[in-house]
C-alpha positions as CSV (number, residue, x, y, z in Angstrom):
1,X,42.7,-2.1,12.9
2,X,40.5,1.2,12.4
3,X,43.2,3.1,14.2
4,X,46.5,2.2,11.8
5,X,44.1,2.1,8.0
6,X,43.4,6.5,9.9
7,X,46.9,6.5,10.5
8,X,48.2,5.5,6.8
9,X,45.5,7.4,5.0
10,X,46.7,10.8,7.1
11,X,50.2,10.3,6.4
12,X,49.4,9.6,2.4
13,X,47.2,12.4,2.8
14,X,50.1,14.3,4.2
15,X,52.7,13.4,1.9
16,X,50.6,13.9,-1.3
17,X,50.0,17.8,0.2
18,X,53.3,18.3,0.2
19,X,54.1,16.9,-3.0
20,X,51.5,19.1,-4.8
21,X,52.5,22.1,-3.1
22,X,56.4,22.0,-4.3
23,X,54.9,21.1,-7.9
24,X,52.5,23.9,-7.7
25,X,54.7,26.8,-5.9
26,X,55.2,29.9,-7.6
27,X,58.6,30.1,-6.0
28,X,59.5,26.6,-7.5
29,X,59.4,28.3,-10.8
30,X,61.5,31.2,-10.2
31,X,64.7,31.7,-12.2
32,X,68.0,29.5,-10.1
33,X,69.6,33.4,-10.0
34,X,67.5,35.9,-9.4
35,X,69.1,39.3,-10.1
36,X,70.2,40.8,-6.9
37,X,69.8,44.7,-6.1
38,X,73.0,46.3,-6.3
39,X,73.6,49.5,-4.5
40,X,76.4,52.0,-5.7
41,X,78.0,54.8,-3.7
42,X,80.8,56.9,-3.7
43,X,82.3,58.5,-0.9
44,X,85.6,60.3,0.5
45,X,87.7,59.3,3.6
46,X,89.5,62.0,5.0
47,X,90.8,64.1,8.4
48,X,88.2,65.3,10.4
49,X,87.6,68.8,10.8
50,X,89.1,68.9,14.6
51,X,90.9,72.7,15.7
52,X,94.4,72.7,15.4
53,X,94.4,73.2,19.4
54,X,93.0,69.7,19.7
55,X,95.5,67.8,17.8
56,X,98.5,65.8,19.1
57,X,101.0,64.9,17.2
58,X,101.0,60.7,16.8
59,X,104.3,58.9,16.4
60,X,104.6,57.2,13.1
61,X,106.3,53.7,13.3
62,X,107.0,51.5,10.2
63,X,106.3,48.5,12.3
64,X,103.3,48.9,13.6
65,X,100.0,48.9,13.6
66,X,98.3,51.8,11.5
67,X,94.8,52.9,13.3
68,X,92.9,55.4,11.8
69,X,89.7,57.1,12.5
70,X,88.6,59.4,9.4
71,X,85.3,61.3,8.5
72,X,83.2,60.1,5.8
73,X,82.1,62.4,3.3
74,X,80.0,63.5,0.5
75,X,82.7,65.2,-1.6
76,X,86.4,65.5,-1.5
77,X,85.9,69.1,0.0
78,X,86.8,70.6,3.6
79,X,83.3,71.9,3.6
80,X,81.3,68.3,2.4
81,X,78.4,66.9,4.1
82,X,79.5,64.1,6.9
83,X,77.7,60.8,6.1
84,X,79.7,59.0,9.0
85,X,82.8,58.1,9.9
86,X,85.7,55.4,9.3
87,X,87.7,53.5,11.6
88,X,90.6,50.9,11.1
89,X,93.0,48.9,11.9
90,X,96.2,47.6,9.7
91,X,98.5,45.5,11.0
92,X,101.6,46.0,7.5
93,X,104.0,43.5,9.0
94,X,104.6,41.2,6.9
95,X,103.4,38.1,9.8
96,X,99.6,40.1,9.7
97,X,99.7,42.1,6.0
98,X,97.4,39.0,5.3
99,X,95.7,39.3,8.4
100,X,91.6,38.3,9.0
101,X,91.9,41.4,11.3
102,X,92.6,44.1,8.8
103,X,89.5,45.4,8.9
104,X,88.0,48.7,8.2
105,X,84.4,49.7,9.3
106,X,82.7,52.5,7.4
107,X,79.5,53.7,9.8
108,X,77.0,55.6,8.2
109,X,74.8,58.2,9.8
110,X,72.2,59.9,7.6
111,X,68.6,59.6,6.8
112,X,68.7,57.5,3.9
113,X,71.1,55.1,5.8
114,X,72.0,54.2,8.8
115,X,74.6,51.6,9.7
116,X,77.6,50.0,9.1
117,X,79.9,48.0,6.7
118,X,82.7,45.8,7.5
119,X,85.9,46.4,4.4
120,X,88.6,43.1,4.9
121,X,92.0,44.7,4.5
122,X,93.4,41.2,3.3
123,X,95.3,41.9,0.3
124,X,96.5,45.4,1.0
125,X,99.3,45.8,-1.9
126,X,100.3,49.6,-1.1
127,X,99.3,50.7,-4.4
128,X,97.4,53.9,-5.3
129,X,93.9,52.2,-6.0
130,X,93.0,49.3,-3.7
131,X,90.1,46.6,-4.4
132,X,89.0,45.2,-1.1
133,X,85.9,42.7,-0.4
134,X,82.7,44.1,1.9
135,X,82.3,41.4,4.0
136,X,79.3,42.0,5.9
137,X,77.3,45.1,7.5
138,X,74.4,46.1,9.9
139,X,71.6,48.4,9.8
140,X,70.3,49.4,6.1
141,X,73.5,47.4,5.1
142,X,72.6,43.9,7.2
143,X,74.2,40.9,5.2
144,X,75.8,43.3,2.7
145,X,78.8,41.8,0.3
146,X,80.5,43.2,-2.9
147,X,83.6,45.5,-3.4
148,X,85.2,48.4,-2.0
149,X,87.4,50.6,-3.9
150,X,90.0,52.7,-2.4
151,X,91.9,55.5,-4.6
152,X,94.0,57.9,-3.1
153,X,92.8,61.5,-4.7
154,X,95.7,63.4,-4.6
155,X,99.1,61.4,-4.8
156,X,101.2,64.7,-3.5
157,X,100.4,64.1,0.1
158,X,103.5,64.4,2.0
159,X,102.0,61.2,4.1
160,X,99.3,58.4,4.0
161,X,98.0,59.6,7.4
162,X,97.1,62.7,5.6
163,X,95.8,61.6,2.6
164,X,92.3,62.1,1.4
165,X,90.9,58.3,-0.3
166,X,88.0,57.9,-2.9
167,X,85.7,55.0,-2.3
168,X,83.5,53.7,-4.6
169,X,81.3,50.7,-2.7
170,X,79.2,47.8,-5.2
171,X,76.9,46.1,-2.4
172,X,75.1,43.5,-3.3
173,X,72.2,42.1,-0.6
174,X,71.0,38.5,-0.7
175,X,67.6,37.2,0.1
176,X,65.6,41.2,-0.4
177,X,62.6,40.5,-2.4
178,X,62.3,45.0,-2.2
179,X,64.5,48.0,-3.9
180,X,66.7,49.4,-2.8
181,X,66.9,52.9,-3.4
182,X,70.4,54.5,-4.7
């Protein structure tokens, strides 16, 4: 009988722990939404700087698929830092246009970041400014969401292989109690 009135008075015990530690938690008292860091940047897409040697000439093909591998830079300038580079691939048949695997990944390679972000080409309407949807990332950018911004910065290129984009990138991180510098 000694054995079960132990049992039931460390299981009380146990249950009245508990129920003082969700009332008296700091965290229980937090606000339902926390404000999230943000993180803002602004970056360029363009050709890399390859010599004109080293360059063969790609068929173009209005049913394929477009892949692209661009550098990513500071500025819209020939002579702007490299931060990393971006790679797609755009399937604009009509079948795929709405395709899961439209995706382009930005990589980053600099001191203050390193690591990627994955940019879902869902919705791509052809237009000359694009909203698309960051979907996740690695690296500095692990878990990142928010929205990706594409604007092409000069509308007089004779093709959209050689067009030079704007992106402006609003990353929001769940679950990081720190800053996050930008």
């Amino acid at each position: 009988m000694l054995p079960r009135i132990i049992f039931c008075l460390a299981v009380i015990l146990a249950i009245l722990a508990v129920i003082l530690l969700t009332l008296l938690s700091p965290v229980a008292h937090k606000a339902k939404n926390p404000s999230r860091p943000w993180l803002a940047l602004s970056l360029y897409i363009q050709r890399p700087h390859i010599s004109s040697s080293s360059i063969q000439p790609v068929p173009q093909s209005d049913t394929g698929a477009f892949i692209f591998h661009r550098a990513l830079t500071e500025g819209p300038e020939n002579t702007s830092r490299v931060v990393g580079k971006a790679q797609g691939f755009i399937i604009p048949v009509e079948h795929f246009a709405n395709s899961e695997f439209n995706i382009i990944y930005l990589t980053f390679e600099t001191p203050e970041f390193s690591g990627s972000l994955s940019v879902q080409a869902k919705h791509v309407e052809h237009k000359d400014r694009e909203e698309l949807t960051v979907v996740g990332g690695t690296g500095s950018f692990a878990f990142a969401r928010g929205l990706a911004l594409f604007a092409q910065t000069d509308s007089s290129q004779s093709s959209v292989a050689d067009a030079t984009y704007h992106v402006k990138l609003q990353l929001r991180f769940p679950n990081r109690s720190q800053r996050i510098p930008g």
